[in-house]
Biopython code that builds the backbone (N, CA, C, O; Angstrom):
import numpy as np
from Bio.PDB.StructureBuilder import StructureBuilder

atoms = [
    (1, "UNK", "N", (125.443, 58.238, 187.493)),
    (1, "UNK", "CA", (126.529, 57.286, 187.419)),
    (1, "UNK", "C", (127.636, 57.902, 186.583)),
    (1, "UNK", "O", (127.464, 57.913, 185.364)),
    (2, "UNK", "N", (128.940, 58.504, 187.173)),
    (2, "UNK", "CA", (129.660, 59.009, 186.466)),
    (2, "UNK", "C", (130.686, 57.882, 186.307)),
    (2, "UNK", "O", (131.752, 58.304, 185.858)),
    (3, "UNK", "N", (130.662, 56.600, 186.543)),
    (3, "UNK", "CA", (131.930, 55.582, 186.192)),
    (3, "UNK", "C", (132.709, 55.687, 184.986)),
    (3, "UNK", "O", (132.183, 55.824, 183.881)),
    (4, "UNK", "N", (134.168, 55.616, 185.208)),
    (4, "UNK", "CA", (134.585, 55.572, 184.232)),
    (4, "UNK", "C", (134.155, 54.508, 182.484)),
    (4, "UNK", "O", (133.725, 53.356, 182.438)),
    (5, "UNK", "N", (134.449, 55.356, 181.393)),
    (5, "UNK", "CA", (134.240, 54.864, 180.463)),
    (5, "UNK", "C", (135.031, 53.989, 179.903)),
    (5, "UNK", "O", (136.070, 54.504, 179.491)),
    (6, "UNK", "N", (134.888, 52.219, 179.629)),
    (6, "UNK", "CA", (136.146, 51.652, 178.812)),
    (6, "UNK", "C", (135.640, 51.999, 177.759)),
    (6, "UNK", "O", (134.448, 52.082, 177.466)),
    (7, "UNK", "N", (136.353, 52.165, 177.288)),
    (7, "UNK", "CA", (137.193, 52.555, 175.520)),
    (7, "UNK", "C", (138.430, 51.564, 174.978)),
    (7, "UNK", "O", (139.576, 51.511, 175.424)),
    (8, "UNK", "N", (137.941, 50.920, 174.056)),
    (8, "UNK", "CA", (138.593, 50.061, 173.526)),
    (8, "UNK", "C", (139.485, 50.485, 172.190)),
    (8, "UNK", "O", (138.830, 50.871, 171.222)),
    (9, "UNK", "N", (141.027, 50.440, 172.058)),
    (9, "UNK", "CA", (141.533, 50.884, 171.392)),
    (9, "UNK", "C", (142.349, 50.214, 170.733)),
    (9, "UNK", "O", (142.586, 49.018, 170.903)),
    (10, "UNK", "N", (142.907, 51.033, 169.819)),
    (10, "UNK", "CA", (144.340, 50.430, 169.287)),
    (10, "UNK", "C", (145.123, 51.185, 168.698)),
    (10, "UNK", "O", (144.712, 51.884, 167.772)),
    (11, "UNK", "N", (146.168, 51.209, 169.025)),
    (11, "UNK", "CA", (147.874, 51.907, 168.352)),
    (11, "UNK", "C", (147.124, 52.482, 167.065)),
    (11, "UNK", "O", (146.297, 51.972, 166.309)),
    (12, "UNK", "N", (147.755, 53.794, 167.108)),
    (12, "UNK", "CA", (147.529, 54.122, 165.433)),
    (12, "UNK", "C", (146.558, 54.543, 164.987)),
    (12, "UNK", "O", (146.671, 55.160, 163.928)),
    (13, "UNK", "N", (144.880, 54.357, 165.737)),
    (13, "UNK", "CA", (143.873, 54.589, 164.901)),
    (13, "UNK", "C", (143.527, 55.706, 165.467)),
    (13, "UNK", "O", (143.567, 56.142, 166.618)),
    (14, "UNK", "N", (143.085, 56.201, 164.180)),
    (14, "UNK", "CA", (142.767, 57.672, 163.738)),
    (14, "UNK", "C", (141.103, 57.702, 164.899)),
    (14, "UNK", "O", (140.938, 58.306, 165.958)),
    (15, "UNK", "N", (140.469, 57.113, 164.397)),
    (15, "UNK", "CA", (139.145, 56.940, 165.318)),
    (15, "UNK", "C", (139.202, 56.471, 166.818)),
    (15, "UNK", "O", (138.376, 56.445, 167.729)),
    (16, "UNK", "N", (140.331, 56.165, 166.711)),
    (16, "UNK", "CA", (140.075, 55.540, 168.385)),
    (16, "UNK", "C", (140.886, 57.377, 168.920)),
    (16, "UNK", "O", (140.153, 58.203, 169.464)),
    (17, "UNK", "N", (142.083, 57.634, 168.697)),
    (17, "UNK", "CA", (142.196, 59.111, 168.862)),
    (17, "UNK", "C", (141.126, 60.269, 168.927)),
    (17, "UNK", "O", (141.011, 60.944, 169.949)),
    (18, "UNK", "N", (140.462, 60.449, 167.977)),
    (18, "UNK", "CA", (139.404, 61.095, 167.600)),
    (18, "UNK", "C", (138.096, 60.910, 168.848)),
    (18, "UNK", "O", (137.534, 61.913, 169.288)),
    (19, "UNK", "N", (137.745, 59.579, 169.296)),
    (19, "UNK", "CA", (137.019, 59.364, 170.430)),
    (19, "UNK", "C", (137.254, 60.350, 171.727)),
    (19, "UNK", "O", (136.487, 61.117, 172.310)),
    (20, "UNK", "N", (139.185, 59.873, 172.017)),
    (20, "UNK", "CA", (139.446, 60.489, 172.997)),
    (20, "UNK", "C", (139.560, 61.818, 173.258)),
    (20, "UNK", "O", (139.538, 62.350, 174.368)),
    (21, "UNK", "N", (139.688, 62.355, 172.152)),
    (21, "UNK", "CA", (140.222, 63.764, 172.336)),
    (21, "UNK", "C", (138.552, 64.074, 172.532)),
    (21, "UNK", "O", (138.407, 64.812, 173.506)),
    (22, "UNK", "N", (137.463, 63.781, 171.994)),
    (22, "UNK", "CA", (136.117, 64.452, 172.276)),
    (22, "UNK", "C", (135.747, 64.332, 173.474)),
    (22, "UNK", "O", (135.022, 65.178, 173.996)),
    (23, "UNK", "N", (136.217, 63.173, 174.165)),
    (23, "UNK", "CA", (135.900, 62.649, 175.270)),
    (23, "UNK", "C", (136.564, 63.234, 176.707)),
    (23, "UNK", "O", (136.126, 63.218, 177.857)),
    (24, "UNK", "N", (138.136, 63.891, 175.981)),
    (24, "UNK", "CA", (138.376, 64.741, 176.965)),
    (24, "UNK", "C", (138.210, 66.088, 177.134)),
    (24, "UNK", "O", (138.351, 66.732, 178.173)),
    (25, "UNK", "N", (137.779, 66.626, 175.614)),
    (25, "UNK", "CA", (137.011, 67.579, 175.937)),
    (25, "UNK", "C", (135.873, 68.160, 176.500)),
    (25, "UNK", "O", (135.557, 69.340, 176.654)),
    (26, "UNK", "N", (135.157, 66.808, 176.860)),
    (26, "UNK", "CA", (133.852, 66.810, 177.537)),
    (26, "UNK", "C", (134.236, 66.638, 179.117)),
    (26, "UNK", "O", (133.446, 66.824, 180.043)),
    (27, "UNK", "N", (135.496, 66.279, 179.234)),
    (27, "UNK", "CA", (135.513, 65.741, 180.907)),
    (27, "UNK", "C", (134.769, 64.668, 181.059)),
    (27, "UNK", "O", (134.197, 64.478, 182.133)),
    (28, "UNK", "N", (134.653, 63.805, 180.030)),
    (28, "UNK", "CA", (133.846, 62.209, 180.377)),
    (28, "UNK", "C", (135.377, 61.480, 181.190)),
    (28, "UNK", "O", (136.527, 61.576, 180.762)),
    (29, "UNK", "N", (134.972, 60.855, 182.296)),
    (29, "UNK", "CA", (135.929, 59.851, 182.012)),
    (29, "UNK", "C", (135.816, 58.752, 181.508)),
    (29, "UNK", "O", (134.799, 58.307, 180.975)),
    (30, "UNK", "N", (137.056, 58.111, 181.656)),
    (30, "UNK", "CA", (137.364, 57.005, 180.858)),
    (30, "UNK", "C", (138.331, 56.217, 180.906)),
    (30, "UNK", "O", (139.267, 56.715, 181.531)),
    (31, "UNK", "N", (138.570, 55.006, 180.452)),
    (31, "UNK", "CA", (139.948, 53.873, 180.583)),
    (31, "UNK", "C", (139.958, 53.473, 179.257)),
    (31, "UNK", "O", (139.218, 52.830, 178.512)),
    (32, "UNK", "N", (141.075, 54.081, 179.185)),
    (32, "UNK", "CA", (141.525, 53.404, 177.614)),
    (32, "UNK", "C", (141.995, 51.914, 178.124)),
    (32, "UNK", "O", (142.543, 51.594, 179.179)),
    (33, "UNK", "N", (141.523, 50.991, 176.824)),
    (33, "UNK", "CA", (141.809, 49.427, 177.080)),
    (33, "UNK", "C", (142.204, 49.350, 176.030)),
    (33, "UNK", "O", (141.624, 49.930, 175.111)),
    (34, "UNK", "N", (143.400, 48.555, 175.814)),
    (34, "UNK", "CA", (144.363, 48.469, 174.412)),
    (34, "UNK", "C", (144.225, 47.369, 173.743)),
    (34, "UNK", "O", (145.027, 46.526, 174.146)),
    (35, "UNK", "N", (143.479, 46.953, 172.787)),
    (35, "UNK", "CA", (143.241, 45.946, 171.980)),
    (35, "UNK", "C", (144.428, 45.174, 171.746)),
    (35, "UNK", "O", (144.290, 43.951, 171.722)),
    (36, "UNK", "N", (145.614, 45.684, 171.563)),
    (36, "UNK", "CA", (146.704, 44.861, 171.142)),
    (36, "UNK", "C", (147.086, 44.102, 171.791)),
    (36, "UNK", "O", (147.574, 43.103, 171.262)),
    (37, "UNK", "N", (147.045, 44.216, 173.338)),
    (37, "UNK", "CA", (147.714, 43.867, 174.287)),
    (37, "UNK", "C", (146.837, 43.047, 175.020)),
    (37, "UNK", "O", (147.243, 42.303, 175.912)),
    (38, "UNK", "N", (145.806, 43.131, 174.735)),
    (38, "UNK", "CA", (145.045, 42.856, 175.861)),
    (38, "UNK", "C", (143.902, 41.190, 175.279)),
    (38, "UNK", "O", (142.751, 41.338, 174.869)),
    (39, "UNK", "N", (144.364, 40.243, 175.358)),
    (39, "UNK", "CA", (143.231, 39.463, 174.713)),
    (39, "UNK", "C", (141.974, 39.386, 174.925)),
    (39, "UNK", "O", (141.114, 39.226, 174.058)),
    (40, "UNK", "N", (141.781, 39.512, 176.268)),
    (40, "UNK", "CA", (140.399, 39.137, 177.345)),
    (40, "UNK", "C", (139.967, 40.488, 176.263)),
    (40, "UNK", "O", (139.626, 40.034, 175.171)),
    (41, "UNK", "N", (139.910, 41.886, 176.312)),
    (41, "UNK", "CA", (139.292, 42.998, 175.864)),
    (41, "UNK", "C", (139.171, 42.565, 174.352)),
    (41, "UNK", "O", (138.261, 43.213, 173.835)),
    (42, "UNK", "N", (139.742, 41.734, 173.497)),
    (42, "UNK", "CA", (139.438, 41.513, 172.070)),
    (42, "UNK", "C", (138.452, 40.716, 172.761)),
    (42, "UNK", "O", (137.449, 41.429, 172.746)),
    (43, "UNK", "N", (138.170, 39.643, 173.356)),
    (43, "UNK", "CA", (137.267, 38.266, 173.594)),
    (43, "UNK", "C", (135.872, 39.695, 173.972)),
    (43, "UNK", "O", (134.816, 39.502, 173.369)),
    (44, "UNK", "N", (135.899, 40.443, 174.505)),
    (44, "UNK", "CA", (134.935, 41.676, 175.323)),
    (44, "UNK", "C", (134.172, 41.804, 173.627)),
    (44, "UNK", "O", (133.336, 41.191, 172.964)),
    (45, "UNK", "N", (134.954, 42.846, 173.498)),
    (45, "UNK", "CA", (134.809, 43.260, 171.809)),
    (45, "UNK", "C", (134.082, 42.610, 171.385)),
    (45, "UNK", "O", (132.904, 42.813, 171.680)),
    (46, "UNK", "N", (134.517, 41.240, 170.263)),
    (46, "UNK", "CA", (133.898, 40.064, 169.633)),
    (46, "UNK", "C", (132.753, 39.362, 170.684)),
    (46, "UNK", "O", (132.200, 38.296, 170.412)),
    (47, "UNK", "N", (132.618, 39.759, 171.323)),
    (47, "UNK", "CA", (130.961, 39.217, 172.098)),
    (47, "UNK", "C", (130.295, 40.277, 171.626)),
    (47, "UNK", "O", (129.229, 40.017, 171.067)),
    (48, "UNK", "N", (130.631, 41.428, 171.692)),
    (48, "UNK", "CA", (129.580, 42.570, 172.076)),
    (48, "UNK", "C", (129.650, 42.557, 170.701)),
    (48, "UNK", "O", (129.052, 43.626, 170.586)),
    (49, "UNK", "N", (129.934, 42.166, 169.284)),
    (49, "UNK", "CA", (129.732, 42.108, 168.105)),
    (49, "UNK", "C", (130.152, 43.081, 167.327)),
    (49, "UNK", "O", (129.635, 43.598, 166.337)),
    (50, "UNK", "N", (131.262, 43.301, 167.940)),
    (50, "UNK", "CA", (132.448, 44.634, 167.171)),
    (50, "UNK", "C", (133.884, 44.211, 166.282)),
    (50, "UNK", "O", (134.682, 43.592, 166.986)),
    (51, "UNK", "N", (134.063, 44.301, 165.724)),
    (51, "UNK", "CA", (134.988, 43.836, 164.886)),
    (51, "UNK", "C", (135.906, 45.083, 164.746)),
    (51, "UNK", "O", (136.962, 44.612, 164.322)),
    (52, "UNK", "N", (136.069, 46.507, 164.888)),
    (52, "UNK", "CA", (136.284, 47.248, 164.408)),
    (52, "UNK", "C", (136.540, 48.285, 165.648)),
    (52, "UNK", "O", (135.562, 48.474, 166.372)),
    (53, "UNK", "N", (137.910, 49.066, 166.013)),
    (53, "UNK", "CA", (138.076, 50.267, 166.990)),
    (53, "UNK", "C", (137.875, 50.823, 166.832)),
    (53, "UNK", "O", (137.681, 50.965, 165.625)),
    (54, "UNK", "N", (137.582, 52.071, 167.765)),
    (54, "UNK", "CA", (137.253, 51.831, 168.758)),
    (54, "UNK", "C", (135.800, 51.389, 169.259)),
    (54, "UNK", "O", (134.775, 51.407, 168.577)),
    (55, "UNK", "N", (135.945, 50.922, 170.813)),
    (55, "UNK", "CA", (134.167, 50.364, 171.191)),
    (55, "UNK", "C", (134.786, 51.197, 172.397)),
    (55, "UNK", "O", (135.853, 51.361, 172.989)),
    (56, "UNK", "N", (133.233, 51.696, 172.398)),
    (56, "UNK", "CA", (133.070, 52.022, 173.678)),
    (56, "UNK", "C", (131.683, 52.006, 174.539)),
    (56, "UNK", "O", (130.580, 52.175, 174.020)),
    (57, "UNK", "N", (131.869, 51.814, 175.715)),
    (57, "UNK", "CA", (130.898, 50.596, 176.771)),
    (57, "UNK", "C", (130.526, 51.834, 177.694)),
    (57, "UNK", "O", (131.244, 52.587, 178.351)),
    (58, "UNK", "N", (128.823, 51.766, 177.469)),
    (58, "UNK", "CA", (128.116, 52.296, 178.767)),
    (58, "UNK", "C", (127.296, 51.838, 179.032)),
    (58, "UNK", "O", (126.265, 51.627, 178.393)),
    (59, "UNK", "N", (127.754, 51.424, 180.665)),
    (59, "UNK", "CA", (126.888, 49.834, 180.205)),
    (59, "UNK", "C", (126.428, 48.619, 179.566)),
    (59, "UNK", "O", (127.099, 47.624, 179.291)),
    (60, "UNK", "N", (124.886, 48.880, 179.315)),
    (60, "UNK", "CA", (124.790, 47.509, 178.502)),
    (60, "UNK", "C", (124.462, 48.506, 177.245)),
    (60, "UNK", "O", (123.786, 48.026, 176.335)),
    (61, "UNK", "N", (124.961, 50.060, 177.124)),
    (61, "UNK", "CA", (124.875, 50.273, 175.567)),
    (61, "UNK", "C", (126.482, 50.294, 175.113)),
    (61, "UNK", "O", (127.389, 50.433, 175.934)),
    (62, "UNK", "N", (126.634, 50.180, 174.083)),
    (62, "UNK", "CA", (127.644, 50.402, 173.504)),
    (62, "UNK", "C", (127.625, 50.570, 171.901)),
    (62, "UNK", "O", (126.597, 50.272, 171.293)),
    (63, "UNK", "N", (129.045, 51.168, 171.042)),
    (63, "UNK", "CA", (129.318, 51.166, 170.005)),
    (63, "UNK", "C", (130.420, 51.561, 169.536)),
    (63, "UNK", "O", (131.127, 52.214, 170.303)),
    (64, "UNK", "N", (130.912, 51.304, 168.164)),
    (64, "UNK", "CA", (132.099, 51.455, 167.626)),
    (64, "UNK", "C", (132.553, 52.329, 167.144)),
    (64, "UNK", "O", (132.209, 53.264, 167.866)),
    (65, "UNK", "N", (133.059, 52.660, 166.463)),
    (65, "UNK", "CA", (133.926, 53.898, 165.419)),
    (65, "UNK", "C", (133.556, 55.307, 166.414)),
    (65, "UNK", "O", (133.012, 55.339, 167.518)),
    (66, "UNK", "N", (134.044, 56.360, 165.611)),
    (66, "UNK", "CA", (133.929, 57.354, 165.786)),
    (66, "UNK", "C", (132.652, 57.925, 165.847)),
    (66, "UNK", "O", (131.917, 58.071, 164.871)),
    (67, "UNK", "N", (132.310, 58.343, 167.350)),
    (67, "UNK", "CA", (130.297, 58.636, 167.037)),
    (67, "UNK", "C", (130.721, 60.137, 167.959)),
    (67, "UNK", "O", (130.888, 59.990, 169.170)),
    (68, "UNK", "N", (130.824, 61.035, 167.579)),
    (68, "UNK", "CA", (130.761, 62.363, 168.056)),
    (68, "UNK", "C", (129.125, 62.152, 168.814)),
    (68, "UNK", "O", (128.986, 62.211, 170.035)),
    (69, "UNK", "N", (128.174, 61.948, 168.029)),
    (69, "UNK", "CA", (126.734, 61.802, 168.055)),
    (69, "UNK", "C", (126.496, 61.289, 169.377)),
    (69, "UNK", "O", (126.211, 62.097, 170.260)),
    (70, "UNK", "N", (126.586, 59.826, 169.692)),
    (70, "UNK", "CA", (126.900, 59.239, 170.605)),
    (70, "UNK", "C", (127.550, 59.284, 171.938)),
    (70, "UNK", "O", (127.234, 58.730, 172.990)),
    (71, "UNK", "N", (128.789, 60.283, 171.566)),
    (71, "UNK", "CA", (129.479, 60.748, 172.931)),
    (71, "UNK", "C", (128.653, 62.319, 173.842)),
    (71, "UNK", "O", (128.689, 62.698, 175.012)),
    (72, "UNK", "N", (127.815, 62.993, 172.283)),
    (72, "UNK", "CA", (127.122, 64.108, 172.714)),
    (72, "UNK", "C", (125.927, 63.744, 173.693)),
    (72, "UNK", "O", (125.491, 64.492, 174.568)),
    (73, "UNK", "N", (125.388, 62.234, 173.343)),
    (73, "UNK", "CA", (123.961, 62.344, 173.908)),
    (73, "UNK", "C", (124.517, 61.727, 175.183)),
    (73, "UNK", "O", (123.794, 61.832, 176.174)),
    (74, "UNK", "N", (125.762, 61.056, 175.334)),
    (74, "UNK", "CA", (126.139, 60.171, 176.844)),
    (74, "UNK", "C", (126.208, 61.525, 177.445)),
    (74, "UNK", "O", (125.197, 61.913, 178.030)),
    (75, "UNK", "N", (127.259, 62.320, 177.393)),
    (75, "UNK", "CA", (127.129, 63.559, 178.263)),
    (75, "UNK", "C", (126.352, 64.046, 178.512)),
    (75, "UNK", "O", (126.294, 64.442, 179.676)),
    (76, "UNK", "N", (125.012, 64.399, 177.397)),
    (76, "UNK", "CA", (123.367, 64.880, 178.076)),
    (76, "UNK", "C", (123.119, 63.623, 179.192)),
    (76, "UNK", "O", (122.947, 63.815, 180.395)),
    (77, "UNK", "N", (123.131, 62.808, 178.785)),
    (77, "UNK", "CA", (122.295, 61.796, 179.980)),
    (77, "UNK", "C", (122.957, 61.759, 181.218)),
    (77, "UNK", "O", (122.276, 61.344, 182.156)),
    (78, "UNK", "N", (124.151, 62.099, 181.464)),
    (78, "UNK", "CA", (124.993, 61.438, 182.204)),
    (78, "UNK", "C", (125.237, 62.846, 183.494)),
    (78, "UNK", "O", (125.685, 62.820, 184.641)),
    (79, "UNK", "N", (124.605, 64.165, 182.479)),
    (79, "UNK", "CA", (124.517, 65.255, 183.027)),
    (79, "UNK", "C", (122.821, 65.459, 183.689)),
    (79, "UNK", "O", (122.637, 66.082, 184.735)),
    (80, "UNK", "N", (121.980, 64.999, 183.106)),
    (80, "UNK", "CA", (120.503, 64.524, 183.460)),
    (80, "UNK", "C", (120.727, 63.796, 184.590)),
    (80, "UNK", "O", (120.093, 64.250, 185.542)),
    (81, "UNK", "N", (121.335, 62.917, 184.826)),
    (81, "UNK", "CA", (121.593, 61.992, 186.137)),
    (81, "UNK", "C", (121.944, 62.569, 187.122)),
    (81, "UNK", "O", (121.235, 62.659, 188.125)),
    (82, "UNK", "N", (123.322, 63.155, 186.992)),
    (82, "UNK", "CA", (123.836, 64.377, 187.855)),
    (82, "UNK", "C", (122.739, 65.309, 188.806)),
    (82, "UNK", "O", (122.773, 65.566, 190.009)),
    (83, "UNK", "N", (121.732, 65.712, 187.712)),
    (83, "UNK", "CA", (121.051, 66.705, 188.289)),
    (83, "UNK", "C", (119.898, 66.444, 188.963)),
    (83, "UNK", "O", (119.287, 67.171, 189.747)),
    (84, "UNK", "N", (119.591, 65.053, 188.491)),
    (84, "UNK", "CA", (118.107, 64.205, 189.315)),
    (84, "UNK", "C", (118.350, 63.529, 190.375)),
    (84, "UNK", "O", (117.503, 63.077, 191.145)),
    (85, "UNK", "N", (119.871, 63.402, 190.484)),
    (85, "UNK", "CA", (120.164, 62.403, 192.131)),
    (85, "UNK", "C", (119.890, 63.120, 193.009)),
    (85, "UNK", "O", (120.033, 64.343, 193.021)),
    (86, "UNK", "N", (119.367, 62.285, 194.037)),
    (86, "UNK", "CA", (119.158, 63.159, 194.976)),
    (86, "UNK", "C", (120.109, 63.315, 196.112)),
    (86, "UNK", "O", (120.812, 62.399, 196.538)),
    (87, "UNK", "N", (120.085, 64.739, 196.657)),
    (87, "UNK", "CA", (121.341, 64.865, 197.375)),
    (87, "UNK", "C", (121.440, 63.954, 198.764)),
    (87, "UNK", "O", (120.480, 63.342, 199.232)),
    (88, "UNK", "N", (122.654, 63.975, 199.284)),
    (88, "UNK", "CA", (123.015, 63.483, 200.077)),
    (88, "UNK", "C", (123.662, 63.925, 201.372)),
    (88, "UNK", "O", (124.827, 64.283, 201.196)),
    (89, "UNK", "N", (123.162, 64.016, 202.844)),
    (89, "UNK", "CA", (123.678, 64.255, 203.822)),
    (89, "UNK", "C", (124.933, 64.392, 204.039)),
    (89, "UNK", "O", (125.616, 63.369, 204.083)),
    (90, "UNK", "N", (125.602, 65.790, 204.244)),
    (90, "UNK", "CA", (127.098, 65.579, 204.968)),
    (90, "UNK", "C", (127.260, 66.581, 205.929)),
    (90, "UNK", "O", (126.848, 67.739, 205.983)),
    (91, "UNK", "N", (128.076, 65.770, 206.821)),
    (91, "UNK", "CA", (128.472, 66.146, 208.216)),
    (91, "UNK", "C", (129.575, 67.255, 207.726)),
    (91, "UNK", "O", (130.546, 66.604, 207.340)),
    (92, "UNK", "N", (129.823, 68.592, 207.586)),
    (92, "UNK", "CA", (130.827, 69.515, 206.962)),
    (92, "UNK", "C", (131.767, 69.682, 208.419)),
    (92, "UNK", "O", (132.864, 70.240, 208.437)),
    (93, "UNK", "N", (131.239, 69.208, 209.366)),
    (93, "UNK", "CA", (132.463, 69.353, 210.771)),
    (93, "UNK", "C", (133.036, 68.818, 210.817)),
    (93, "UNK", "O", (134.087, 69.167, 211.354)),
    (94, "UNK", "N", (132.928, 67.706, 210.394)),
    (94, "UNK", "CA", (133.846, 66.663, 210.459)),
    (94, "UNK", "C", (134.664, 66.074, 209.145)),
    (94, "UNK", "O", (134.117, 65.862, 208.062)),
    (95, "UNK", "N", (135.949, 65.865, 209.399)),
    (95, "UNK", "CA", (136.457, 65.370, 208.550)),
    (95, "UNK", "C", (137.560, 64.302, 208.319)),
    (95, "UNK", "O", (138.248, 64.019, 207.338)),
    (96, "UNK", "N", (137.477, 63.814, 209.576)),
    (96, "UNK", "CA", (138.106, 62.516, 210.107)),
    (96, "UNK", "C", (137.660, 61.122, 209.982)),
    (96, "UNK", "O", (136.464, 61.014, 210.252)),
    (97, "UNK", "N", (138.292, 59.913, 209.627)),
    (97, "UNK", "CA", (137.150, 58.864, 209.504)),
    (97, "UNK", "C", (137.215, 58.126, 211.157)),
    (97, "UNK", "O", (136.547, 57.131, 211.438)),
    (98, "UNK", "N", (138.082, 58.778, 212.079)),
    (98, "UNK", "CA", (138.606, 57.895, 213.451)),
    (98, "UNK", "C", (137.048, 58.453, 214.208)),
    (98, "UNK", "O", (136.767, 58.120, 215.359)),
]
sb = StructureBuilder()
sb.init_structure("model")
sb.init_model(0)
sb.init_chain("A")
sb.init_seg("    ")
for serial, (resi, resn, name, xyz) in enumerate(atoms, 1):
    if name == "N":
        sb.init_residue(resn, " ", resi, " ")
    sb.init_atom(name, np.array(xyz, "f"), 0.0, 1.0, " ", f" {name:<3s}", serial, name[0])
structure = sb.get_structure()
């Protein structure tokens, strides 16, 4: 499951920056979601029992602040997945959907 990652942010913070830049150094993706702007994503947040930017959601795991730790082991798993799916049939002649 490579779906994009929300990432919950806000203007200014040093940690919510710090997330992304690891995150694009990994080639994770991701959707930054802007706390300021966005109420429904604060209402997200305060369920999932975060008070504090950034959160970020995989799935039903998630967590806050700055976790280098956290973003290291999503990329192991997420690269584990990658390599256990099993492949899938394609027609390489064709490349039309008509």
């Amino acid at each position: 499951m490579n779906d994009p990652l929300p990432v919950y942010t806000l203007p200014g913070c040093k940690q919510c920056d710090l997330t992304k830049h690891v995150l694009d150094s990994t080639g994770m993706p991701y959707v930054v979601v802007d706390l300021a702007t966005d109420e429904c994503a604060v209402d997200t947040v305060k369920q999932l029992g975060y008070g504090a930017a950034p959160v970020v959601v995989d799935g039903a795991a998630s967590w806050s602040g700055f976790r280098p730790d956290q973003i290291k082991a999503l990329v192991a798993a997420r690269s584990d997945e990658l390599r256990t799916a099993p492949a899938t049939a394609t027609d390489e002649g064709s490349h039309s959907w008509e």
